[in-house]
VEXVEXPA-859049 format. One record per atom (N, C-alpha, C): residue number from 0; atom name; x, y, z. Coordinates in pm, whole numbers, plus 50000, padded with zeros to 5 digits. Atoms other than C-alpha are relative to their C-alpha. Example, Ala and Ser with C-alpha at 12.3 -4.5 7.8 and 13.67 -1.06 7.14 Angstrom:
BEGIN
   resi   name      px      py      pz
      0      N   50089   49881   50000
      0     CA   51230   49550   50780
      0      C   50090   50120   50000
      1      N   49918   49881   49994
      1     CA   51367   49894   50714
      1      C   49923   50109   50073
END
This chain:
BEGIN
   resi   name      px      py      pz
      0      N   50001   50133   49939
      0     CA   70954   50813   61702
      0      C   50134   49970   50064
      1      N   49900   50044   49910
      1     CA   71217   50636   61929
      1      C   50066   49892   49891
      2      N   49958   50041   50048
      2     CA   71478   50490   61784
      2      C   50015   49850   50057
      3      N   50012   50197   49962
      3     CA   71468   50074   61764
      3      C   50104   50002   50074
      4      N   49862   50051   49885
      4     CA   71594   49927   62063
      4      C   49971   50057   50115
      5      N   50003   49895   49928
      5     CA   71465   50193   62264
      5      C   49820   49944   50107
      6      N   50145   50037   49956
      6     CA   71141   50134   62521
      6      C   49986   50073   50127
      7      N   49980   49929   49885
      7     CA   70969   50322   62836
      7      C   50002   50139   50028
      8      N   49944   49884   49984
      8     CA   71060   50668   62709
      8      C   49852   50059   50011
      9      N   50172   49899   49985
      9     CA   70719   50909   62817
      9      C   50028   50140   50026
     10      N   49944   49866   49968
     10     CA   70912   51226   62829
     10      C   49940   50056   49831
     11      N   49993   49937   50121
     11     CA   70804   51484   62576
     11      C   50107   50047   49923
     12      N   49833   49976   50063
     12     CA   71099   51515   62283
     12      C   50015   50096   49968
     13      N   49949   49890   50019
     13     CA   71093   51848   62249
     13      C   50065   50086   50081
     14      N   49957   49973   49898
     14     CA   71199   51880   62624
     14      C   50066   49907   50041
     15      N   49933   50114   49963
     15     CA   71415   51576   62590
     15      C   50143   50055   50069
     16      N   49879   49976   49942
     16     CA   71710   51766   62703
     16      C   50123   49904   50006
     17      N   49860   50091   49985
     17     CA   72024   51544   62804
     17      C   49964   49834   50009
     18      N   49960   50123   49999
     18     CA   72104   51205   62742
     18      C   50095   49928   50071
     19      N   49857   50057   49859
     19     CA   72253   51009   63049
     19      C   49969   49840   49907
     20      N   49928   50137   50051
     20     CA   72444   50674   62902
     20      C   50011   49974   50117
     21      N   49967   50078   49862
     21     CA   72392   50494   63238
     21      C   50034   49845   50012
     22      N   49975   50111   50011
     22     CA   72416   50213   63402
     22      C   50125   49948   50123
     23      N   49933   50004   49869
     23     CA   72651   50321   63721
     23      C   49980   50067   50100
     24      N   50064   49909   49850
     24     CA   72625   50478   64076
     24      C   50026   50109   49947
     25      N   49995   49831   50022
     25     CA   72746   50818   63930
     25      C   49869   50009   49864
     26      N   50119   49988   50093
     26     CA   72466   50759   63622
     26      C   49880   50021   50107
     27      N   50130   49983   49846
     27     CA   72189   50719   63923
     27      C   50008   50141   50045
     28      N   49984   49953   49904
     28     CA   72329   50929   64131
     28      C   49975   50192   49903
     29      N   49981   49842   50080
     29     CA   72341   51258   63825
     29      C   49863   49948   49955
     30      N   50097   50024   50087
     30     CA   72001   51121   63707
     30      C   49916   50071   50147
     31      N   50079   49924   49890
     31     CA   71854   51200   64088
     31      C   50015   50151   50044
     32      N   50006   49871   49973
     32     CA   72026   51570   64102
     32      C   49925   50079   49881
     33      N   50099   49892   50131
     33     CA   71872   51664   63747
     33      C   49862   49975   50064
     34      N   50121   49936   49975
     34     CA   71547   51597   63860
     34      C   50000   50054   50138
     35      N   49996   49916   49895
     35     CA   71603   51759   64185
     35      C   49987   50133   49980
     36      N   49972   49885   50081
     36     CA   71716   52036   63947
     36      C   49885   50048   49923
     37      N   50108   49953   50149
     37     CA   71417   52037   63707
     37      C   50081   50010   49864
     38      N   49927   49976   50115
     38     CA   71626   51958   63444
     38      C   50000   49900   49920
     39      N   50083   50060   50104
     39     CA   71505   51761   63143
     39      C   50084   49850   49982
     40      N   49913   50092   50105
     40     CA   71645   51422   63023
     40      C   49966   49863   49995
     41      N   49992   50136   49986
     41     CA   71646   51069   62942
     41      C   50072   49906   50064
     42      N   49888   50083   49931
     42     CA   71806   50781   63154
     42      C   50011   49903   49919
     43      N   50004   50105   50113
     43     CA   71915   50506   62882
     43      C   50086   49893   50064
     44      N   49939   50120   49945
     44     CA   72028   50141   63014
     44      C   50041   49932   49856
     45      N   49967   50098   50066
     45     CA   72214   49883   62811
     45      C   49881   49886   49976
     46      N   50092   50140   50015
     46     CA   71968   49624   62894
     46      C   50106   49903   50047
     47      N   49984   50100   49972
     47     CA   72211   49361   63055
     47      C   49994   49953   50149
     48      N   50011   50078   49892
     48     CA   72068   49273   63390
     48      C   49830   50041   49976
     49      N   50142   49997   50033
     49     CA   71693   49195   63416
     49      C   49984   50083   50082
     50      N   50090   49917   49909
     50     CA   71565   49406   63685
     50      C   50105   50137   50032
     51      N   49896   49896   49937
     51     CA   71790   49760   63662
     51      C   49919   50110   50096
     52      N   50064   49930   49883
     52     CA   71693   49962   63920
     52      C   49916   50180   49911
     53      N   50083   49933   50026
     53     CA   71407   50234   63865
     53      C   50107   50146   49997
     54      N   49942   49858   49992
     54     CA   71518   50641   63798
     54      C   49888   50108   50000
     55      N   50091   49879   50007
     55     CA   71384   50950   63858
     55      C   49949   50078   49840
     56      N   49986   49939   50128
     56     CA   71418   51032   63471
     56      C   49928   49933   49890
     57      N   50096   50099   50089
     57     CA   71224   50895   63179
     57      C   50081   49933   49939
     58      N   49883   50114   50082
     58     CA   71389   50559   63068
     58      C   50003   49914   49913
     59      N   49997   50084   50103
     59     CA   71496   50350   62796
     59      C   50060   49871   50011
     60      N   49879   50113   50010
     60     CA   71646   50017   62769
     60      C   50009   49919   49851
     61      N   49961   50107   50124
     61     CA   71830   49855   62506
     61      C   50115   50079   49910
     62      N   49895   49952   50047
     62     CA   72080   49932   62253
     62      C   49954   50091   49913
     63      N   50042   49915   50124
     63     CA   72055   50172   61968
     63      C   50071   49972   49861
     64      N   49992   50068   50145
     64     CA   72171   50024   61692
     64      C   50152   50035   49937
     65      N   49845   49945   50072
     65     CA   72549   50155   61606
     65      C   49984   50161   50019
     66      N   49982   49821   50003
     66     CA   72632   50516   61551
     66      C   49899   50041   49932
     67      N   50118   49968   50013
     67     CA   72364   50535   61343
     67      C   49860   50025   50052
     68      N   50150   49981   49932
     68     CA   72078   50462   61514
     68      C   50013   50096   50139
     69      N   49989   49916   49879
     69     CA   72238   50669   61819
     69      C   49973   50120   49931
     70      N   50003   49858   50059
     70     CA   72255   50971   61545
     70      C   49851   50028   49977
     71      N   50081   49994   49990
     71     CA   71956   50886   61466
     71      C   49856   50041   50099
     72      N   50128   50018   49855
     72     CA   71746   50869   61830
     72      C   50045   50144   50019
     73      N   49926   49883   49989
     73     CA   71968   51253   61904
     73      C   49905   50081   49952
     74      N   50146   49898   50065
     74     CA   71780   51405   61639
     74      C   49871   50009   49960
     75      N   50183   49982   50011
     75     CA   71415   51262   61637
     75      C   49975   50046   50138
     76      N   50010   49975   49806
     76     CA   71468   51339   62070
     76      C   49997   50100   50015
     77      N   49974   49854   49933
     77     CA   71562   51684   62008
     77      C   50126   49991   50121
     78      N   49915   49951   49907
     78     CA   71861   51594   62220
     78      C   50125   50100   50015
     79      N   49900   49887   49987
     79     CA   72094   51894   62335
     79      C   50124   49961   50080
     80      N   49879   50048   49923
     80     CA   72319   51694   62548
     80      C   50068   49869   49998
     81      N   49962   50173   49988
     81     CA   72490   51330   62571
     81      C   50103   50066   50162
     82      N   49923   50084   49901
     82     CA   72636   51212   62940
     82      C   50000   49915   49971
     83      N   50026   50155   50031
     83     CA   72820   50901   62906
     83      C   50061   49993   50143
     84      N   50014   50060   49896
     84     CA   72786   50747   63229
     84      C   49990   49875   50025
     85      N   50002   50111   50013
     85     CA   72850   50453   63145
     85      C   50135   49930   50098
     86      N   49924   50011   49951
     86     CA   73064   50183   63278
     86      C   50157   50017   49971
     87      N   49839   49966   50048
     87     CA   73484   50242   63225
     87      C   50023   49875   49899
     88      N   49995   50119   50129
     88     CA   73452   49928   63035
     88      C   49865   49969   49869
     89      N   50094   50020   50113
     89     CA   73161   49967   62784
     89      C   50088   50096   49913
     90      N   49928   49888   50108
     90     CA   73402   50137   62550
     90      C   49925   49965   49871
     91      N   50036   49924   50047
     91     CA   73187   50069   62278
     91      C   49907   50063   49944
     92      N   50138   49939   50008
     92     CA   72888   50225   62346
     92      C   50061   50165   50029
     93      N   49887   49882   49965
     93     CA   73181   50527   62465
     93      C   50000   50066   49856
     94      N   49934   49958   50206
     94     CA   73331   50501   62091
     94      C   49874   50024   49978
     95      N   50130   49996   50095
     95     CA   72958   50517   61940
     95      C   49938   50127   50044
     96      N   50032   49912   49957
     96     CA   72879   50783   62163
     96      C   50066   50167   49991
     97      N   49875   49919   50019
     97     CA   73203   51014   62099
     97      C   49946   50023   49859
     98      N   50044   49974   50115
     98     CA   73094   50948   61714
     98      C   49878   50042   49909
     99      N   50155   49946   50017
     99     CA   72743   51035   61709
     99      C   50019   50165   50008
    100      N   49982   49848   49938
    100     CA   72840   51368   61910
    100      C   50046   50069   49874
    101      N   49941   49901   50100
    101     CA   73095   51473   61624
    101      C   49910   50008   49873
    102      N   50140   50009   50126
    102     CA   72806   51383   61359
    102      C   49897   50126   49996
    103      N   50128   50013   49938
    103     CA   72510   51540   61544
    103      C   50048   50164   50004
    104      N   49940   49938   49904
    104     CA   72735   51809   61716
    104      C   49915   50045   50116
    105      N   50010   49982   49852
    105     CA   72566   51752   62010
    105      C   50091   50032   50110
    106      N   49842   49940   49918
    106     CA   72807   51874   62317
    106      C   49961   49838   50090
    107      N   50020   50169   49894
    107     CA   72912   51509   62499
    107      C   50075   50059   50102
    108      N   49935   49952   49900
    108     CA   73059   51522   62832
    108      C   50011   49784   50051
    109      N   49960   50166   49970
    109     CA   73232   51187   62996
    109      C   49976   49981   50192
    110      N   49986   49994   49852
    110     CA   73122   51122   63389
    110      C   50048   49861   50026
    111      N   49868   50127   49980
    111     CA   73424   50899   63474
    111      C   50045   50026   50080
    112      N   49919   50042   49816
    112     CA   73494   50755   63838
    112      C   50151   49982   49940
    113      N   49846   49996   50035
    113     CA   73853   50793   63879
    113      C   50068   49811   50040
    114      N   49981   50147   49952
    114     CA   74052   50475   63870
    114      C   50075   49990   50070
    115      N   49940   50010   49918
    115     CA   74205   50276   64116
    115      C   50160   49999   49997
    116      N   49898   49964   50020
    116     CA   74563   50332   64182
    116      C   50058   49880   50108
    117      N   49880   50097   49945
    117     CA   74830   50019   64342
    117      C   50025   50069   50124
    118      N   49857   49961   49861
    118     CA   74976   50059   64714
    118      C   50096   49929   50025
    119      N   49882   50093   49992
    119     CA   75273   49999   64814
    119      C   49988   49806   50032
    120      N   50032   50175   49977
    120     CA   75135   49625   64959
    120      C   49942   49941   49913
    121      N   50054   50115   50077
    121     CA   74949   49547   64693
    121      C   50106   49951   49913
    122      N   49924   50063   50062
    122     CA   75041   49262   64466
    122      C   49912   49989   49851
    123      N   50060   50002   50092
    123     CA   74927   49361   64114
    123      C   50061   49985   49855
    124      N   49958   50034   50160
    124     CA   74996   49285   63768
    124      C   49923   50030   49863
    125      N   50052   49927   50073
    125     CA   74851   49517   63522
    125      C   50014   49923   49918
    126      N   50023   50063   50152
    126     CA   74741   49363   63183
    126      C   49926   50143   49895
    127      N   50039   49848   50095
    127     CA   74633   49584   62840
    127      C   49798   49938   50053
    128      N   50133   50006   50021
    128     CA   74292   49397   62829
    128      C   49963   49843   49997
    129      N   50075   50103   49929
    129     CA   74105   49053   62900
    129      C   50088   49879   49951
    130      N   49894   50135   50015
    130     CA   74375   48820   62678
    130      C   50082   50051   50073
    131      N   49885   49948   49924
    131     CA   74638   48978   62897
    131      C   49969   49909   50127
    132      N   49988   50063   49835
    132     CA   74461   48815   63192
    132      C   49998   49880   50014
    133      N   50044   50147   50037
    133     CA   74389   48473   63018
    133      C   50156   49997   50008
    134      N   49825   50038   50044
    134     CA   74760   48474   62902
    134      C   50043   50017   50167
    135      N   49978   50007   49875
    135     CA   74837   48555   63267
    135      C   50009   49895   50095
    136      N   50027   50106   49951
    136     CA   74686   48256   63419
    136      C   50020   49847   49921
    137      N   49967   50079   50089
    137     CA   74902   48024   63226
    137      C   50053   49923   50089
    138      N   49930   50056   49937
    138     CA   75029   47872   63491
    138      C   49916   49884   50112
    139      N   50093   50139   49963
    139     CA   74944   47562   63763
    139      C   49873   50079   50070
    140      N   50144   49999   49955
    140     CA   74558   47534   63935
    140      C   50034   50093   50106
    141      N   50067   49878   49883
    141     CA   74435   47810   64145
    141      C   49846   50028   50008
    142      N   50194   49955   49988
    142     CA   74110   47935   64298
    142      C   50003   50157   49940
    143      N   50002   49871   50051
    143     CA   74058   48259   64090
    143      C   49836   50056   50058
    144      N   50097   49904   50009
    144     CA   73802   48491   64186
    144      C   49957   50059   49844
    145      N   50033   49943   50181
    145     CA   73694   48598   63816
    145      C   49919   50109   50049
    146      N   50101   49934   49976
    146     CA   73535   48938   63887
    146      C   49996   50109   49879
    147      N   49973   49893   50078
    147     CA   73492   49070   63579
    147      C   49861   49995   49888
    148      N   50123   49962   50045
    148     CA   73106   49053   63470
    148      C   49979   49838   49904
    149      N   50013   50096   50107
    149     CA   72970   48810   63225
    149      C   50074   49968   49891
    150      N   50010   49923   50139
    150     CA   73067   48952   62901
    150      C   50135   49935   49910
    151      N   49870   50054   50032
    151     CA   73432   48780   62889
    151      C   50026   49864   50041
    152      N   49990   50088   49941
    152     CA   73392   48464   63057
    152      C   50040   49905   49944
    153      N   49909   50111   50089
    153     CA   73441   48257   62760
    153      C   50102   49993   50003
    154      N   49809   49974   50052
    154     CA   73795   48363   62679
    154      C   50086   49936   50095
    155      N   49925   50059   49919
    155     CA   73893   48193   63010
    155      C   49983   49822   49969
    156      N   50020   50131   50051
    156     CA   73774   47861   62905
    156      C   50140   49931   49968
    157      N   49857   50049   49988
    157     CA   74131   47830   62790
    157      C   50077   49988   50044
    158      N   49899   50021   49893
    158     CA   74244   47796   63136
    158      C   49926   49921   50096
    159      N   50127   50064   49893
    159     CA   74061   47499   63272
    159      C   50035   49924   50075
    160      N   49927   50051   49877
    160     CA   74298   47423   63505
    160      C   49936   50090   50166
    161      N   50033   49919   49865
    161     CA   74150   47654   63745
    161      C   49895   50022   50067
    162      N   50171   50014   49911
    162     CA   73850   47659   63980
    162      C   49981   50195   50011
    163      N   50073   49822   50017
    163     CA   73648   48021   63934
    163      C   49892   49998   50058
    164      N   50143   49947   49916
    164     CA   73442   48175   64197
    164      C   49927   50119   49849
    165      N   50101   49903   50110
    165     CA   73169   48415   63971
    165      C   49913   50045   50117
    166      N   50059   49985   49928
    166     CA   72994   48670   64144
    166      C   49880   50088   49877
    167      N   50109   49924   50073
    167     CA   72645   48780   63931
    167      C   49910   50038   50057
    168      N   50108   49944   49956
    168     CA   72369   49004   63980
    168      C   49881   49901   49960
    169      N   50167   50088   50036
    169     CA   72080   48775   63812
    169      C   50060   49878   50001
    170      N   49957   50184   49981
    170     CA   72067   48395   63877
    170      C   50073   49964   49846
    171      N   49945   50043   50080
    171     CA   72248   48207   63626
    171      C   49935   49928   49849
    172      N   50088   50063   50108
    172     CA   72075   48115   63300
    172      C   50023   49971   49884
    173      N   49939   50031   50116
    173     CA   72207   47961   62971
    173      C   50131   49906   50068
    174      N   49871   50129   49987
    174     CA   72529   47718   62925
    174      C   50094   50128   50107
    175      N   49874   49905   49955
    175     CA   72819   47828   63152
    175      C   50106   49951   49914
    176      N   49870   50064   50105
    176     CA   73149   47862   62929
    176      C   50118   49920   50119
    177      N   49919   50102   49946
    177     CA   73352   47713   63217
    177      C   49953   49909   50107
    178      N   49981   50164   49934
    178     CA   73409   47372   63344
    178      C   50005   50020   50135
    179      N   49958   50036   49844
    179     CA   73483   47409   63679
    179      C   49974   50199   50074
    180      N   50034   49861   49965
    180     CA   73312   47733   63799
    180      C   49918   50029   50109
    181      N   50165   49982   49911
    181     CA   73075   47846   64130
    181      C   49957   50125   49975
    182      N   50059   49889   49997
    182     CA   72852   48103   64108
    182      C   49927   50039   50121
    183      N   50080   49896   49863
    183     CA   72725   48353   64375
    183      C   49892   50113   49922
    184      N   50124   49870   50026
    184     CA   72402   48577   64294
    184      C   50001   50074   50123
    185      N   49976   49864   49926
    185     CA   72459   48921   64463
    185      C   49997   50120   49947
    186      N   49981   49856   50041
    186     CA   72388   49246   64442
    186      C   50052   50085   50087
    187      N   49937   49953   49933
    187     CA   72617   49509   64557
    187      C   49918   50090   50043
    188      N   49868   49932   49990
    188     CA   72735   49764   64697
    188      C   50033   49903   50125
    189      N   49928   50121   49929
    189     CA   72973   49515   64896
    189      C   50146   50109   50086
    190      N   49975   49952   49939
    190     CA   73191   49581   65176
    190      C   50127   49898   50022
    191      N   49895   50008   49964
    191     CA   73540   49501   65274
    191      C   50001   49857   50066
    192      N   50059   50101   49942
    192     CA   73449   49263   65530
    192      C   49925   49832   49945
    193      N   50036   50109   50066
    193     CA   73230   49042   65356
    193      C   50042   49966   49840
    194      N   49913   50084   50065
    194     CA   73439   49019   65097
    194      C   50132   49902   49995
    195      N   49836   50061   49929
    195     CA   73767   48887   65283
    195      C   49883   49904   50034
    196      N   50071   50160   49991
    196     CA   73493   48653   65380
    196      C   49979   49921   49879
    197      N   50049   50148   50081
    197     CA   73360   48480   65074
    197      C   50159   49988   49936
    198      N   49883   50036   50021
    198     CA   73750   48506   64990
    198      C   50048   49883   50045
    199      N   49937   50104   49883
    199     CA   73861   48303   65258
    199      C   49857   49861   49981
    200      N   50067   50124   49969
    200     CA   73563   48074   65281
    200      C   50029   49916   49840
    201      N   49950   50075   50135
    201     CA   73654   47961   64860
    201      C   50093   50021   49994
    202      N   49869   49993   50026
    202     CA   73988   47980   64935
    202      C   50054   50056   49886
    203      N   49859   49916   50101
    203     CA   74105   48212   64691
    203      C   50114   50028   50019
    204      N   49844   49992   50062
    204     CA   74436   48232   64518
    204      C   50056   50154   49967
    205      N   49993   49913   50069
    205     CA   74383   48494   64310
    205      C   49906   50085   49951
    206      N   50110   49922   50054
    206     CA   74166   48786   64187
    206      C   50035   50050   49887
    207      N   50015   49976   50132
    207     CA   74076   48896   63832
    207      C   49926   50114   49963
    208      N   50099   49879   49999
    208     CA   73925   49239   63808
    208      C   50022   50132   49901
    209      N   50009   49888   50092
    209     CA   73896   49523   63596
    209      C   49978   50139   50046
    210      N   50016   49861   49923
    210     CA   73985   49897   63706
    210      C   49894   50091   49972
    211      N   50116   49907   50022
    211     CA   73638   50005   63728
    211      C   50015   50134   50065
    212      N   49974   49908   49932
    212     CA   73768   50229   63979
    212      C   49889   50025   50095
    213      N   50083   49954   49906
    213     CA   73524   50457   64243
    213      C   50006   49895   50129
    214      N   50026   50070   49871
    214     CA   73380   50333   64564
    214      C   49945   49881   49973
    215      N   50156   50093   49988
    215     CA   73075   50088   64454
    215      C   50085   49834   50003
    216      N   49978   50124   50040
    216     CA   73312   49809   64378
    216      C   50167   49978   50048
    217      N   49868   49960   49943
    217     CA   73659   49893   64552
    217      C   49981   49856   50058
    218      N   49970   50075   49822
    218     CA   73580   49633   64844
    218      C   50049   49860   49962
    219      N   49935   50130   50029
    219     CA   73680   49312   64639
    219      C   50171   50011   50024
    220      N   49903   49983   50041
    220     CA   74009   49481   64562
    220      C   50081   50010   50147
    221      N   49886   49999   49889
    221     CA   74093   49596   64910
    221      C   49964   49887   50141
    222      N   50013   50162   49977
    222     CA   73981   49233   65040
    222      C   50134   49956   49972
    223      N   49892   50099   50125
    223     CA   74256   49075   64800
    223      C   50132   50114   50117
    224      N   49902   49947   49943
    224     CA   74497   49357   64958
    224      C   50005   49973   50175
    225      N   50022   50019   49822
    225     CA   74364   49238   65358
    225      C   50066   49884   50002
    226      N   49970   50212   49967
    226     CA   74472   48849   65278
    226      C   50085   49962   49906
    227      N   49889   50061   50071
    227     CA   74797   48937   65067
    227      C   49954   49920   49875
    228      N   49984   50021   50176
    228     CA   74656   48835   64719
    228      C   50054   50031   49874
    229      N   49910   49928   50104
    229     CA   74819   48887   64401
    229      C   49846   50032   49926
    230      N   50158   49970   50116
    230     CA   74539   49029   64113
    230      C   50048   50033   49893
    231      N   49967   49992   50195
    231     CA   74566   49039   63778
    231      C   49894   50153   49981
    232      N   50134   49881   50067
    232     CA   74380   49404   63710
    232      C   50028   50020   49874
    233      N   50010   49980   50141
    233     CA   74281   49477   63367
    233      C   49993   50164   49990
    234      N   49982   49852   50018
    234     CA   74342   49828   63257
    234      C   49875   50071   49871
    235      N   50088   49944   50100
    235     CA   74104   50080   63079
    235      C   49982   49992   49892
    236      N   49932   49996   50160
    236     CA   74072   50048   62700
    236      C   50015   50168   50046
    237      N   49968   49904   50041
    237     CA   74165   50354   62576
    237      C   49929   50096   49895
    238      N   50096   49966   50078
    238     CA   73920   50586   62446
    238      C   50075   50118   49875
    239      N   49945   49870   50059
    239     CA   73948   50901   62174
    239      C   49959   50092   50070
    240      N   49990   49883   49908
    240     CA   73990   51226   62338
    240      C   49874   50070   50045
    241      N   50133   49937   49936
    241     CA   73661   51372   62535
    241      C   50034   50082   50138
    242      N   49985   49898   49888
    242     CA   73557   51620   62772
    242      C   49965   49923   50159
    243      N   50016   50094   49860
    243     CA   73569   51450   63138
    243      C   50005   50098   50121
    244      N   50006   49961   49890
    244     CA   73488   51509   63453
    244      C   49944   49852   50137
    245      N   49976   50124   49885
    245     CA   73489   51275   63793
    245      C   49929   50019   50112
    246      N   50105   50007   49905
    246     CA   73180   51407   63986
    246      C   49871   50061   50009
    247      N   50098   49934   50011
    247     CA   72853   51479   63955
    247      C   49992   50137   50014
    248      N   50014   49890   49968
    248     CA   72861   51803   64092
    248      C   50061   50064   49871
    249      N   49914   49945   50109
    249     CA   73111   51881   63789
    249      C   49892   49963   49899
    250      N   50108   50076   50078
    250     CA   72837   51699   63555
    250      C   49879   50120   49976
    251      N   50075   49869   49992
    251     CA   72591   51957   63679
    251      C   50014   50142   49973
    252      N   49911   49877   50002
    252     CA   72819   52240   63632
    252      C   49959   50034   49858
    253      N   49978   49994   50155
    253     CA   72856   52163   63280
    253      C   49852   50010   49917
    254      N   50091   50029   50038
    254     CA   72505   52112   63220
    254      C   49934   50113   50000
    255      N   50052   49891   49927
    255     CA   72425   52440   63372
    255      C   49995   50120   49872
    256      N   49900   49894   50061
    256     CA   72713   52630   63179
    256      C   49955   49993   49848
    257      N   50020   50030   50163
    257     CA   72614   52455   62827
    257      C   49847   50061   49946
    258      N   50176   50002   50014
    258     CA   72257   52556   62892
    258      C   49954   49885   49959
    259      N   50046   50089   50043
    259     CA   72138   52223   62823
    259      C   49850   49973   50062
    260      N   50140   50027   49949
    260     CA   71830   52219   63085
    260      C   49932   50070   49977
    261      N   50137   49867   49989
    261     CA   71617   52465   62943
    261      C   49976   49924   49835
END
């Protein structure tokens, strides 16, 4: 049986092959060359946006329950592989995933967009992690761009001096934690251009973002760098030591080399 939490899966588990931890353009994007490949596996979502986009792979959504229930789903799946393809900030579905592996000894592998790196023009101010950026914005009213998902939104509450653009994928539903906030429903991939626009048209101050790194989500950042913004970026947590790689094609390599699709 599928481990609670789990729904969708119609793949036979004795040919469950690899486990993609998705949930980003390189998760998609390695979920469409395995089956190109003929090569076995599950696509597993978090579950936090209602409508995630369809995969070529047989899929699950929802959580799995701690390290347990991940150790658990591994070995009723027959799985031979874990990709975590997740986002640079779900560290800890990362951690749970790192700790299952050494349990299980399944072989994990990490497909991690590289992160973004400062130019000389930009105006940035690295923080460890999300109080770094609250503590940051201690100072008088500004229009902040907040682009940093749902998941933290409270913690700013204690800066309600400041007007916050919000940009979400699903309409808005439940209390909002701040006072003085607009929201935009959008789905990316977003472009340079129209982001120096909704910049400029809510007069932003300031941007608030988190080094997801890659392409899919760059275009806020080098917006903020077109119209001289300062940004508060939030830096990676910091995981325990794993095997990484930064492009599908490398993803496939490994998958090849481990024998995992057969």
């Amino acid at each position: 049986m599928a481990s609670q939490g789990s729904v969708g899966i119609v793949t036979s588990y004795k040919q469950a092959g690899t486990l993609v931890l998705g949930g980003t353009a390189e998760a998609a994007a390695l979920a469409r060359a395995m089956a190109a490949a003929g090569l076995p596996g599950i696509f597993s979502y978090a579950g936090r946006t209602d409508a995630p986009a369809s995969q070529p792979l047989p899929t699950r959504i929802g959580g799995f329950g701690g390290v347990d229930g991940l150790v658990e789903f591994l070995i009723e799946n027959k799985i031979r592989g874990i990709v975590d393809a997740t986002h640079p900030f779900a560290a800890q579905m990362s951690r749970n995933a790192i700790a299952a592996a050494r349990v299980t000894g399944v072989p994990l592998l990490a497909l991690e967009r590289p992160a973004w790196a400062p130019e000389l023009e930009d105006q940035w101010q690295v923080v460890q992690d999300v109080a770094g950026a609250v503590a940051a914005l201690s100072g008088p009213a500004e229009r902040v761009f907040l682009a940093i998902g749902r998941q933290n939104l409270a913690d700013f509450a204690g800066r309600p001096q400041h007007h916050y653009l919000l940009r979400v994928v699903d309409p808005w539903a439940g209390e909002m934690p701040l006072a003085n906030a607009h929201v935009v429903v959008a789905r990316g991939p977003f472009d340079v251009e129209g982001d120096a626009a909704l910049l400029r048209s809510h007069g932003i101050t300031r941007l608030v973002a988190k080094n997801a790194g890659g392409a899919g989500a760059v275009a806020k950042v080098l917006a903020a760098r077109q119209l001289a913004l300062p940004v508060i970026m939030i830096a990676r947590p910091i995981l325990p030591d794993r095997a990484v790689v930064n492009t599908v094609d490398a993803a496939l390599q490994w998958l090849h080399s481990a024998d995992l699709g057969v």
